[in-house]
C-alpha positions as CSV (number, residue, x, y, z in Angstrom):
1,X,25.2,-11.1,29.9
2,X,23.3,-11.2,33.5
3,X,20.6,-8.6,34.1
4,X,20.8,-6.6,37.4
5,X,18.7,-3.7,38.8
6,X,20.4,0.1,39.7
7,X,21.5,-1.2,42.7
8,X,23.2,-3.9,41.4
9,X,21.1,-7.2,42.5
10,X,21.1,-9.5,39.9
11,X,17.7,-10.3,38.5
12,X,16.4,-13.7,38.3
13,X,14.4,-15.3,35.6
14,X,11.1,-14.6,37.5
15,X,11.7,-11.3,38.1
16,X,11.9,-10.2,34.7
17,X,8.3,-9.1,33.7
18,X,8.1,-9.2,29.8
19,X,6.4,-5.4,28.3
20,X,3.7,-5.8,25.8
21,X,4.7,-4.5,22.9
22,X,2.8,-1.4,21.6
23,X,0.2,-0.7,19.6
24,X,1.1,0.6,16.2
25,X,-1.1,3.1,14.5
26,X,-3.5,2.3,11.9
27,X,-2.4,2.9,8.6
28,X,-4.6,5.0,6.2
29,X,-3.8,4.4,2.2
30,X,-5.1,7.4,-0.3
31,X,-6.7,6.7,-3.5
32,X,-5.0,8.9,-6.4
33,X,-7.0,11.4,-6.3
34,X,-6.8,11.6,-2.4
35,X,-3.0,11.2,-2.5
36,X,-3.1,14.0,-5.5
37,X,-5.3,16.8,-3.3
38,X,-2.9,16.3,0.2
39,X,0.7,16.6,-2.3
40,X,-1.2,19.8,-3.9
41,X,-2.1,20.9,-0.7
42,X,1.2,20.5,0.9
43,X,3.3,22.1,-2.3
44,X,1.1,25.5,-1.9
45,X,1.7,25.3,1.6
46,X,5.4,24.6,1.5
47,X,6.8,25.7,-1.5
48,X,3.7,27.7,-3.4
49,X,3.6,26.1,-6.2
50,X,1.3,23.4,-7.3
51,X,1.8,19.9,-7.6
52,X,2.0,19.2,-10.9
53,X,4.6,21.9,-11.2
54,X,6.4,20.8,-8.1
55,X,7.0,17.5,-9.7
56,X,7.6,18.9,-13.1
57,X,10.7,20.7,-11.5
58,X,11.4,18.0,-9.4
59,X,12.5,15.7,-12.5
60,X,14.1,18.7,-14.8
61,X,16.3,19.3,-11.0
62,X,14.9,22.8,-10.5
63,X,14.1,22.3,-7.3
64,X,16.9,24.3,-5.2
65,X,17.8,22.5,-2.2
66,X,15.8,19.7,-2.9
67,X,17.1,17.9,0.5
68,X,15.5,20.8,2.9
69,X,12.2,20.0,4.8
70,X,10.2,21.9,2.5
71,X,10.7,20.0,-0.2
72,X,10.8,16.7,1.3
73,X,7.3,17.0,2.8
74,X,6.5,17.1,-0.9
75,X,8.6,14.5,-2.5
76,X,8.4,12.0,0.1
77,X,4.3,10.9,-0.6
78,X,5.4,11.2,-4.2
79,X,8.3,8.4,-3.5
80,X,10.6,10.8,-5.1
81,X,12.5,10.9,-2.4
């Protein structure tokens, strides 16, 4: 496959500037209890229920919909989902 610009010149070898490749985020891991207080604070938020309920339901499959937004916000930390 040959390279060529919007007009159609074909690029040479030298002309090709590599990109740097970006910068990912820094990644932040939760203790238990921090990972416990964010899924509590996101099932009241979400759903209104707490956590412990939340995943309670979660593995009886009470949860209605358990693939809308909602819900996944929840699960997701979890790795229920």
């Amino acid at each position: 496959m040959v390279a060529r610009t919007r007009r159609g010149k074909r690029l040479q070898e030298q002309d090709v500037v590599a990109q740097p490749e970006p910068e990912l985020p820094a990644i932040n891991e939760l203790s238990g209890d921090e990972l416990h207080a964010f899924v509590e604070r996101r099932a009241q938020r979400y759903l209104g229920i707490s956590a412990d309920e939340f995943v309670r339901r979660w593995h009886a499959g009470a949860i209605p919909d358990p693939d809308r937004r909602e819900v996944l916000l929840v699960a997701i930390p979890l790795g229920l989902a």
